[in-house]
C-alpha positions as CSV (number, residue, x, y, z in Angstrom):
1,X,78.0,82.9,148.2
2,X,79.4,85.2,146.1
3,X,76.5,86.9,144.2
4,X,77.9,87.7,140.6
5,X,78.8,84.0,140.4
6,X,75.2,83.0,141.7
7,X,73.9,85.7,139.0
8,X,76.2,84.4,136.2
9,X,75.0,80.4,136.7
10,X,71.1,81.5,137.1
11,X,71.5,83.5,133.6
12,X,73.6,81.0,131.9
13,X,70.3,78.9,133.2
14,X,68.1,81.0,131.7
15,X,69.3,81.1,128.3
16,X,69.9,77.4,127.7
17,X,66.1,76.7,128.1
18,X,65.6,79.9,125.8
19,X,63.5,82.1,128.6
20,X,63.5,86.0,128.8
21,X,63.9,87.3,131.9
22,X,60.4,88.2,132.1
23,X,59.6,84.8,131.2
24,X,60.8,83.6,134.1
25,X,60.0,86.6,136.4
26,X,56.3,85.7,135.3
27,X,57.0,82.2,136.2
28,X,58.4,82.8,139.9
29,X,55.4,85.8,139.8
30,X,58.3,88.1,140.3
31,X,59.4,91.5,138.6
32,X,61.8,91.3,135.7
33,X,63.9,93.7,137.4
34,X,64.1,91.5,140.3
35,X,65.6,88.6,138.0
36,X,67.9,91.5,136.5
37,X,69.1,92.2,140.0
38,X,69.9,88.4,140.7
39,X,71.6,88.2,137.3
40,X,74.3,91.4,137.6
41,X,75.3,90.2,140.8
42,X,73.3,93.7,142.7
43,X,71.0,91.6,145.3
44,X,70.4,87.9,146.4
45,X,67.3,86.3,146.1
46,X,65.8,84.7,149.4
47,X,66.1,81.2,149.6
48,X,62.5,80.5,149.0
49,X,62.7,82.3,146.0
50,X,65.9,80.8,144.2
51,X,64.5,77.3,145.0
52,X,61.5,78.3,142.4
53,X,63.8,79.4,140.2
54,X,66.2,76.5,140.4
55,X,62.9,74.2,139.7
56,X,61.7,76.4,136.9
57,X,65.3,76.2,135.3
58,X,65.3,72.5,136.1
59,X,68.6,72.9,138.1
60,X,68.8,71.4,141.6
61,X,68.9,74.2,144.0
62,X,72.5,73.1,145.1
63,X,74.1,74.1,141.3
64,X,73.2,77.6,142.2
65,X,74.9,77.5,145.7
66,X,77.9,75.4,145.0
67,X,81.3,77.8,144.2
């Protein structure tokens, strides 16, 4: 999994349901900077933690992982 691709689908995500990235840090009860990370492609989240997010952006866990 490539992750700028992974970032790019989980901010696209984000902004069609109108959340900040501290919104949805707060969510996941992660850091903002975290979710930045993820976003610009500079780390992965664990599996664990990009199911919550795939849940809290109502996206099934596979959308994220798929090329």
């Amino acid at each position: 999994m490539d992750a700028k691709k992974l970032g790019k689908k989980i901010k696209l995500a984000r902004v069609e349901l109108d959340l900040t990235q501290i919104d949805l840090a707060k969510i996941i009860n992660a850091k903002q900077k975290s979710i930045s990370r993820y976003e610009n492609g500079v780390s992965m989240p664990s599996l664990q933690t990009l199911v919550k997010i795939a849940k809290v952006l109502k996206k099934p866990t596979a959308y994220f992982l798929d090329e």
